[in-house]
PDB file of N, CA, C and O in Angstrom:
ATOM      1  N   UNK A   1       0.824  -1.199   0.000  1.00  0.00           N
ATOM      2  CA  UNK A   1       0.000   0.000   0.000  1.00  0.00           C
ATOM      3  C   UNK A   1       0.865   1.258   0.000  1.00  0.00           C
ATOM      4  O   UNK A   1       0.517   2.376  -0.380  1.00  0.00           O
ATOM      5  N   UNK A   2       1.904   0.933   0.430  1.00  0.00           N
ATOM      6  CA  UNK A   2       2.530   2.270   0.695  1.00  0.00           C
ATOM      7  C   UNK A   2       3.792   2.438  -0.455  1.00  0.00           C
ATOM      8  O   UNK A   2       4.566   3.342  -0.770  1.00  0.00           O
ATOM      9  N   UNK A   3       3.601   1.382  -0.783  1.00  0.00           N
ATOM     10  CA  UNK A   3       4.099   1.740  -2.321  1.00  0.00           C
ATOM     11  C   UNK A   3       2.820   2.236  -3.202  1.00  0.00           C
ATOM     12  O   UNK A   3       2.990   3.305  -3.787  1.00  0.00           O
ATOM     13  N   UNK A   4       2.165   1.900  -3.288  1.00  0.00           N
ATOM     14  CA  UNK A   4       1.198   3.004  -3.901  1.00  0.00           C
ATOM     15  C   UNK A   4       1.304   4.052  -3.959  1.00  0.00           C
ATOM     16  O   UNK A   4       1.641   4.741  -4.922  1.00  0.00           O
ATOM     17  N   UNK A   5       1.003   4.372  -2.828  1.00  0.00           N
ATOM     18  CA  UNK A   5       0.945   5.902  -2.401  1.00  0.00           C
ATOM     19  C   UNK A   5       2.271   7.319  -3.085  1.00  0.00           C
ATOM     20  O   UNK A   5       2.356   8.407  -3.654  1.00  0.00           O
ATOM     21  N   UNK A   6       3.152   6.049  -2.375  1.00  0.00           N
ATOM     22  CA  UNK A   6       4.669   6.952  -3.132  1.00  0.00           C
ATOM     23  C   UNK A   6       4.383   7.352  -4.808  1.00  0.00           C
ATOM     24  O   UNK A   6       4.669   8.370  -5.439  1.00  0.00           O
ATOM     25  N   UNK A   7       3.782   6.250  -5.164  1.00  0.00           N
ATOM     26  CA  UNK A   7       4.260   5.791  -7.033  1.00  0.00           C
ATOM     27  C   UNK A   7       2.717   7.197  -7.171  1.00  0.00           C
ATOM     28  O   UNK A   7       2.438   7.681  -8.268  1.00  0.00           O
ATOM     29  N   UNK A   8       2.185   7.480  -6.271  1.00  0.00           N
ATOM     30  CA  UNK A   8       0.664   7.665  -6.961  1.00  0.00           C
ATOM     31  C   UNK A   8       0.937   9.489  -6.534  1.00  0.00           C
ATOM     32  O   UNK A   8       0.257  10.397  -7.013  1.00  0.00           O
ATOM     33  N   UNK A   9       1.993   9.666  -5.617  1.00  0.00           N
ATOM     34  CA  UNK A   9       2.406  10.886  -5.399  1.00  0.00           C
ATOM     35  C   UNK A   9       3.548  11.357  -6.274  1.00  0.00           C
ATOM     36  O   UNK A   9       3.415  12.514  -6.670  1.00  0.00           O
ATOM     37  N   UNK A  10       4.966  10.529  -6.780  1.00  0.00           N
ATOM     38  CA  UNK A  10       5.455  10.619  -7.769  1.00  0.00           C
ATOM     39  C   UNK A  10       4.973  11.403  -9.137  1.00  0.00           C
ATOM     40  O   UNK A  10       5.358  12.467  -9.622  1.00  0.00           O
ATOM     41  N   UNK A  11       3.764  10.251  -9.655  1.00  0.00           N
ATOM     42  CA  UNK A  11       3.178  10.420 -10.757  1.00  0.00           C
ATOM     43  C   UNK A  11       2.637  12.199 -10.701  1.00  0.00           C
ATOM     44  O   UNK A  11       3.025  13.166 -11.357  1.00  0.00           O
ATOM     45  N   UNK A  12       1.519  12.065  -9.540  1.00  0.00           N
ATOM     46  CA  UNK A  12       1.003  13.543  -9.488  1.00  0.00           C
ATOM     47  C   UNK A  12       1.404  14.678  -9.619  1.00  0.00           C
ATOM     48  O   UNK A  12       0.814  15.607 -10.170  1.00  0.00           O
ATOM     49  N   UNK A  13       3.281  14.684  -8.717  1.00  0.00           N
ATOM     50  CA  UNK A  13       3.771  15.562  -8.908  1.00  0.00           C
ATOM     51  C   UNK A  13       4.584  15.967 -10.697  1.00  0.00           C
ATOM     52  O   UNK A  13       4.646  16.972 -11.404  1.00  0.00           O
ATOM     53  N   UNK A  14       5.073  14.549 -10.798  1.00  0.00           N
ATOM     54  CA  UNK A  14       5.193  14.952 -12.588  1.00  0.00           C
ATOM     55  C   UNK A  14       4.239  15.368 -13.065  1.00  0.00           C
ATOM     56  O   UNK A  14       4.665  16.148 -13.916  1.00  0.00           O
ATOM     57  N   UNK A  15       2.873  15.384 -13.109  1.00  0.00           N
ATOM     58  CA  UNK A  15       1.823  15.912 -14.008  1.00  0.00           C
ATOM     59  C   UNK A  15       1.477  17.259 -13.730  1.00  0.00           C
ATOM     60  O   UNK A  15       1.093  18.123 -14.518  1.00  0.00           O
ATOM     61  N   UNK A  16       1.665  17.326 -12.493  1.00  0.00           N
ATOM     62  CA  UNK A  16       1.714  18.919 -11.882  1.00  0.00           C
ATOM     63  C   UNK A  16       2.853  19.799 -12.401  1.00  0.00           C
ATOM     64  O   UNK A  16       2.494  20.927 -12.741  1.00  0.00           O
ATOM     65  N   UNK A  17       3.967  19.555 -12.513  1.00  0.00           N
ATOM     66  CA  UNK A  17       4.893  19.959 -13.308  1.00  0.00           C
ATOM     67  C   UNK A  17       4.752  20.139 -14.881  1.00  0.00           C
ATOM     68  O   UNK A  17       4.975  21.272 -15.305  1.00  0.00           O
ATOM     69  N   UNK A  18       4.438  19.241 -15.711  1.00  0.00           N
ATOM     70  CA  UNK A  18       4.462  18.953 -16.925  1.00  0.00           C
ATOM     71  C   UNK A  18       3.381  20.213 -17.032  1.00  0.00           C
ATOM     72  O   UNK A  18       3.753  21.223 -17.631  1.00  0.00           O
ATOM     73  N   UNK A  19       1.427  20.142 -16.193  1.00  0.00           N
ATOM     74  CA  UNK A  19       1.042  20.986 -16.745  1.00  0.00           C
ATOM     75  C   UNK A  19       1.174  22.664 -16.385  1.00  0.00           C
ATOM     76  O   UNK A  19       0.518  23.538 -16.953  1.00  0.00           O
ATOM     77  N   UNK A  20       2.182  22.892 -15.303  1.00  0.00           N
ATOM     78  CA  UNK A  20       2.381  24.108 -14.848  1.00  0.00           C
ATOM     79  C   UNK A  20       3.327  24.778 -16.282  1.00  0.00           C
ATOM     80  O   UNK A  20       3.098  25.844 -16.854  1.00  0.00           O
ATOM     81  N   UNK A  21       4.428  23.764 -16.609  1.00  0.00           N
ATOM     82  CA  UNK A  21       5.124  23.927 -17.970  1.00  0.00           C
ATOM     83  C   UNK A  21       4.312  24.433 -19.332  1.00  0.00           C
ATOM     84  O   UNK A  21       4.452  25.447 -20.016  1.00  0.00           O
ATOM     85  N   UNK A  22       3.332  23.209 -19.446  1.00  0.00           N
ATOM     86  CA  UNK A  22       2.591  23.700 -20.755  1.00  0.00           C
ATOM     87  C   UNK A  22       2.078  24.994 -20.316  1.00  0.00           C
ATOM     88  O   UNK A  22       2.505  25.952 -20.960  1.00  0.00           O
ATOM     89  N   UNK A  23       1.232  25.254 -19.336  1.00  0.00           N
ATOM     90  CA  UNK A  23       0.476  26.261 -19.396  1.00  0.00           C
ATOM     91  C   UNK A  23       1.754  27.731 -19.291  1.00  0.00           C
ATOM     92  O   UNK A  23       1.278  28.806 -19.657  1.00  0.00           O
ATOM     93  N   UNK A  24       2.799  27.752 -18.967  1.00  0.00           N
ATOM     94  CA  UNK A  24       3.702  29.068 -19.088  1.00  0.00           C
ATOM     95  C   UNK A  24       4.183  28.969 -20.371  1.00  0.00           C
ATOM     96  O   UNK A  24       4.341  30.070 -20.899  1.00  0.00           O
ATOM     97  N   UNK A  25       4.478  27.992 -21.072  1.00  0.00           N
ATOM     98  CA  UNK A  25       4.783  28.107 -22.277  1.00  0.00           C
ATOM     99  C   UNK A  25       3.548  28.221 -24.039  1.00  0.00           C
ATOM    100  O   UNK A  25       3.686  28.656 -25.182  1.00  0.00           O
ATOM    101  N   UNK A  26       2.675  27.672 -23.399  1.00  0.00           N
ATOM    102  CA  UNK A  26       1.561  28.031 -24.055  1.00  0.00           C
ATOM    103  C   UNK A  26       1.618  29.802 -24.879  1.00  0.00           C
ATOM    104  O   UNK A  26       1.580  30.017 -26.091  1.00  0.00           O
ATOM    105  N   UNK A  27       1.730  30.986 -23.612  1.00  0.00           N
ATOM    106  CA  UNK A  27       1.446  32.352 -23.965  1.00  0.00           C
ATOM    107  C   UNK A  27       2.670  32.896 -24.773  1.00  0.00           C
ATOM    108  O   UNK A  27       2.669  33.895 -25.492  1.00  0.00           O
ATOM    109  N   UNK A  28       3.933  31.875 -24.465  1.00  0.00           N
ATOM    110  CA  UNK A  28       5.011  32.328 -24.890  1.00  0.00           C
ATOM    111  C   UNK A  28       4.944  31.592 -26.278  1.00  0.00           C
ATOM    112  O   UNK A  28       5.560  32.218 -27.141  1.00  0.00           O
ATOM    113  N   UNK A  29       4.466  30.639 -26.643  1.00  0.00           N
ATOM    114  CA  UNK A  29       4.176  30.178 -28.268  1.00  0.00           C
ATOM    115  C   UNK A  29       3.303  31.303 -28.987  1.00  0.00           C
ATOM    116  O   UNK A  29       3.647  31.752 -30.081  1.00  0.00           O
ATOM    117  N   UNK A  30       1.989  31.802 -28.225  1.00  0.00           N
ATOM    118  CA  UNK A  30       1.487  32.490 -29.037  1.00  0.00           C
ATOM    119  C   UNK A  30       2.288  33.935 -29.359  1.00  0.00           C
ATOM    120  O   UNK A  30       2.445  34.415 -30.482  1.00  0.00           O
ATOM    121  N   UNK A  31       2.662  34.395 -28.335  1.00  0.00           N
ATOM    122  CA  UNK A  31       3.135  35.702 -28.859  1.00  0.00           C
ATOM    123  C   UNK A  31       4.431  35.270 -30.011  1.00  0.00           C
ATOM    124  O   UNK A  31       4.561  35.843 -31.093  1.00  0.00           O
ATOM    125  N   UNK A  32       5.148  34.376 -29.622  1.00  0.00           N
ATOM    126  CA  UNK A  32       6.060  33.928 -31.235  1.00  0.00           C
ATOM    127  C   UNK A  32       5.478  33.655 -32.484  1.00  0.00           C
ATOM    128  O   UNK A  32       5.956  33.984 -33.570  1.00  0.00           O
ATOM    129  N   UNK A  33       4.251  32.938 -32.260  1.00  0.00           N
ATOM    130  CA  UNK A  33       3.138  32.899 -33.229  1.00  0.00           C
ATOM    131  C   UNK A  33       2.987  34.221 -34.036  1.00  0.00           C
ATOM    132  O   UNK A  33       3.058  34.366 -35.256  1.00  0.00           O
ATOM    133  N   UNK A  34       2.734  35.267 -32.949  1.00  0.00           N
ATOM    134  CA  UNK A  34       2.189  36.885 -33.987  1.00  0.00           C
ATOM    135  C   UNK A  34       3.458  36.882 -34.169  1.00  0.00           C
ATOM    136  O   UNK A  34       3.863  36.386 -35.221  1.00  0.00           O
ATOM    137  N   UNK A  35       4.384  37.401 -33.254  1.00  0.00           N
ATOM    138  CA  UNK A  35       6.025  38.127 -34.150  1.00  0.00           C
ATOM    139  C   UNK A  35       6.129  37.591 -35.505  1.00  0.00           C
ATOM    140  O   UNK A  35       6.384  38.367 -36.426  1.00  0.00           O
ATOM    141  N   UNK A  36       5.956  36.314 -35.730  1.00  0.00           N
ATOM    142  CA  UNK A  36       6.126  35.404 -37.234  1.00  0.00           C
ATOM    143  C   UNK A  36       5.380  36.017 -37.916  1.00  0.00           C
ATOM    144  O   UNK A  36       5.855  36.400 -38.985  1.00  0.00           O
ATOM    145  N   UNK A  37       3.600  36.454 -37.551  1.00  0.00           N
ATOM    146  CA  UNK A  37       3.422  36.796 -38.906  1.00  0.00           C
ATOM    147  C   UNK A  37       3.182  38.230 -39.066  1.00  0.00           C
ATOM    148  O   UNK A  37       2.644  38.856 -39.980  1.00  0.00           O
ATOM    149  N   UNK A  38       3.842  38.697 -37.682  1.00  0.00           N
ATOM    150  CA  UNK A  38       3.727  40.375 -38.357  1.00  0.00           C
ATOM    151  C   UNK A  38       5.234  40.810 -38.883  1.00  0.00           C
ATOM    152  O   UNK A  38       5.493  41.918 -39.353  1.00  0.00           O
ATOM    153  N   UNK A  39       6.537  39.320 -38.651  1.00  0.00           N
ATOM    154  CA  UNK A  39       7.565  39.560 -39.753  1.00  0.00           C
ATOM    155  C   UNK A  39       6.604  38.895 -41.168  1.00  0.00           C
ATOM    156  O   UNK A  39       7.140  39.317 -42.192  1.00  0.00           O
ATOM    157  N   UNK A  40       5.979  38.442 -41.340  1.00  0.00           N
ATOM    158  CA  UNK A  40       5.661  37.611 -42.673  1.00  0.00           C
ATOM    159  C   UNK A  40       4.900  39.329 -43.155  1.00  0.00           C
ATOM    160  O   UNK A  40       5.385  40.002 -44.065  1.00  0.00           O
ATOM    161  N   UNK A  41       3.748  39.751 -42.385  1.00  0.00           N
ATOM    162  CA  UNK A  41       3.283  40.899 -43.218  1.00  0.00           C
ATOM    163  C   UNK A  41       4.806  42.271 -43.824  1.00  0.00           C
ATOM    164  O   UNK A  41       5.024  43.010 -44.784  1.00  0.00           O
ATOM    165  N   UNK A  42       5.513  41.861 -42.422  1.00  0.00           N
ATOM    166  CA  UNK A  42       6.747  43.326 -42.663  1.00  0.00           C
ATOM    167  C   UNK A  42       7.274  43.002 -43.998  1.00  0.00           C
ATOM    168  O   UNK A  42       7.597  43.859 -44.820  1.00  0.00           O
ATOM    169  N   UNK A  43       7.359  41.550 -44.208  1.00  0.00           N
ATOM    170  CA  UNK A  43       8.371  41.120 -45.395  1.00  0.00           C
ATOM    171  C   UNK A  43       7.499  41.528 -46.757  1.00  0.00           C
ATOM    172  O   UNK A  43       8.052  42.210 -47.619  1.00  0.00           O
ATOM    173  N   UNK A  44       6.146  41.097 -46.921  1.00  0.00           N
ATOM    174  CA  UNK A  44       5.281  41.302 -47.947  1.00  0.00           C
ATOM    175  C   UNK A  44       5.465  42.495 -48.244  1.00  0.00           C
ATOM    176  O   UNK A  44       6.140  42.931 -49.176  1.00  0.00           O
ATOM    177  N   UNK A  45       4.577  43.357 -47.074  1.00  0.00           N
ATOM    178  CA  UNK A  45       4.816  44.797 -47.667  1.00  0.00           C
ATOM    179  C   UNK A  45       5.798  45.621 -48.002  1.00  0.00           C
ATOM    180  O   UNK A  45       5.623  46.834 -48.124  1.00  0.00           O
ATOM    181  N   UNK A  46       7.022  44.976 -48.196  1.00  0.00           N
ATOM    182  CA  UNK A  46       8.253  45.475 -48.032  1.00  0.00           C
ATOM    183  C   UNK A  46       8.670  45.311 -49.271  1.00  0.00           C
ATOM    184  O   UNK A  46       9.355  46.133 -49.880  1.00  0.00           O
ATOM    185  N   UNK A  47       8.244  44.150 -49.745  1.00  0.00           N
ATOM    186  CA  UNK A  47       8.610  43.449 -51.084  1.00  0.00           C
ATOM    187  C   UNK A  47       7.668  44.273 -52.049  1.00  0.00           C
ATOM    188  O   UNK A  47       8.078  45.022 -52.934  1.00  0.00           O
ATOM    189  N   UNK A  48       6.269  44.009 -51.730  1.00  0.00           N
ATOM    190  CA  UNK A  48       5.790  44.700 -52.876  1.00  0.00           C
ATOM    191  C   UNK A  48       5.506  46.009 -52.972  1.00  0.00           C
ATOM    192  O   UNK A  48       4.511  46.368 -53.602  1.00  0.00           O
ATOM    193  N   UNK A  49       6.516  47.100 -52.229  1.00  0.00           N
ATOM    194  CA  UNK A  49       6.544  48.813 -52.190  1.00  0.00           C
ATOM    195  C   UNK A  49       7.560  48.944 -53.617  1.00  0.00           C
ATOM    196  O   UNK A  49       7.893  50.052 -54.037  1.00  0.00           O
TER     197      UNK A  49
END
């Protein structure tokens, strides 16, 4: 039983981690997301002036 417990607190804390990770890196994808395409618009309009 008390190996359970360990393996079942282990686990929890990796998942607690993993989703504290996704969720800080999540906002930091999107804002790289826009920079990309407001270089993709800088490049267009740049090209066709």
């Amino acid at each position: 039983m008390e190996d359970f417990v360990a393996s079942a607190i282990q686990s929890g804390f990796a998942i607690a981690v993993a989703a504290y990770l996704l969720v800080r890196m999540e906002s930091r994808l999107e804002e790289l997301t826009k920079a990309i395409r407001d270089l993709q618009v800088a490049i267009v309009n740049r090209g066709g002036a």
